[in-house]
N, C-alpha and C positions, 0 to 999 in steps of 0.2 A: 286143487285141480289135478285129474290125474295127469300122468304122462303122457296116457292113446289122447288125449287132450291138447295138452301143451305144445304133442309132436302135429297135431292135425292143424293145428292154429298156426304151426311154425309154417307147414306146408302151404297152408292158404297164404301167409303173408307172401311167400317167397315166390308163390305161385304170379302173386299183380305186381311186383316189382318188375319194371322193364330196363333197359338200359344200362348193366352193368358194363363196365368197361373192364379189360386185363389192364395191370397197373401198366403196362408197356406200348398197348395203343398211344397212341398222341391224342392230344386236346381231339376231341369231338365239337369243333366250334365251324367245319365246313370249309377251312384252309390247305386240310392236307389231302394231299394225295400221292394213291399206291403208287409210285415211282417201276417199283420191279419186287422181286422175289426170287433169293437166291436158297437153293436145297442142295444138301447132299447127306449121305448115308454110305454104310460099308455093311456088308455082311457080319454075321458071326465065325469069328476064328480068320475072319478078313483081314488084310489091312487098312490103316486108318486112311480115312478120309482129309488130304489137305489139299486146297484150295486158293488161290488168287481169283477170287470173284468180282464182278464188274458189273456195270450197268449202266445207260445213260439217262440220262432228265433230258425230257423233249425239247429239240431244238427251242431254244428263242424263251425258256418255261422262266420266271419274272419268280424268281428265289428268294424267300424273307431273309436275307440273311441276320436280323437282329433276333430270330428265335437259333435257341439253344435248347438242348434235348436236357432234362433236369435231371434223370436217372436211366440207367441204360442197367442189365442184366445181362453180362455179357457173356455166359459162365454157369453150365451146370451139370449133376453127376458127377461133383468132384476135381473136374478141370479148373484151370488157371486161366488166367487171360491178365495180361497186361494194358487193358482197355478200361476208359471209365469215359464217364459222360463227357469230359472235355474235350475227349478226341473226335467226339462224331464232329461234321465240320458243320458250319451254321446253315441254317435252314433244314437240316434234315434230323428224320427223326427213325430209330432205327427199331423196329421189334424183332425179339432176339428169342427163340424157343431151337429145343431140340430133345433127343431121346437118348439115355442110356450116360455117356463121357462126350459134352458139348461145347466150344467154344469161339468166338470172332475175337481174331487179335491182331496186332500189327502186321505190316501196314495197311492204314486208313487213311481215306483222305479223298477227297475231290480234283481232279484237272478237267482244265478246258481244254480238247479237245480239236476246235474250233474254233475261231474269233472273225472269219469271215461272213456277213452275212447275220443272219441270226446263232447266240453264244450258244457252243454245244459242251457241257458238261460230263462229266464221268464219273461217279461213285466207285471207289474200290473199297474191300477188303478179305484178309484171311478167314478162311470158315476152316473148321477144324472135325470133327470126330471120330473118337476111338474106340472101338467095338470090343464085345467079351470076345476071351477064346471061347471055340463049342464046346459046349452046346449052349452055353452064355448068348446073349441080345445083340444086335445088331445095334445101330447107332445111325442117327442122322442130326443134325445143324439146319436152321431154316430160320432166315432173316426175309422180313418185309422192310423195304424201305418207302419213305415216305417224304416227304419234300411239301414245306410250307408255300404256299404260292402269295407273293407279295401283294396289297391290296391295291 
């Protein structure tokens, strides 16, 4: 078989395949949901971008807490991060991407906010990224957070 072949057949196959997931989304089983979405970026020849970022879960929102996130990426372009899956806190699920030197690190963690009424929740964590000098890339961090809602 030739290769204009092999590659046309590769492209048809890949073409009816639907539904791939990024290894970082959460279960596609119709539990989760977007919570929030935290971004930042820096210029080139900028200073780096660091962050305490936050977010709350809807008053009163019914959190799985027996799900545990099984792998988190927390970390790329060569930065470090002191983060791994253990530390997301339970019920949430975190996708982690960014451009250039990326990373979410200590501290993480959820408070209540609230307890009067219906329970209001908090998401925090570090976002981080470090830009080239110019005329090097610029750099951005971008986490979606996600939250199991209990059955």
């Amino acid at each position: 078989m030739s290769k204009l072949v092999k590659g046309v057949m590769l492209m048809a196959a890949l073409a009816t395949c639907t539904g791939f997931a990024n290894a970082q989304d959460p279960p596609q089983d119709g539990t989760f949901v977007l919570i929030c979405s935290m971004h930042g970026e820096a210029n080139s020849g900028g200073s780096a971008w660091h962050k305490d970022d936050s977010c709350n879960l809807p008053a009163g929102f019914p959190i799985d807490k027996s799900y545990r996130q099984p792998n988190l990426q927390p970390v790329g372009g060569g930065a470090t991060s002191n983060l791994t899956s253990a530390d997301v806190p339970p019920g949430l699920h975190l996708k982690v991407s960014g451009n250039h030197y990326w990373s979410i690190v200590k501290p993480i963690g959820m408070v209540i906010l609230d307890q009067e009424g219906p329970i209001v929740r908090q998401f925090f964590v570090h976002t981080y990224c470090g830009p080239a000098g110019s005329p090097g890339p610029g750099c951005s961090v971008h986490v979606d957070v996600y939250a199991r809602k209990k059955k």
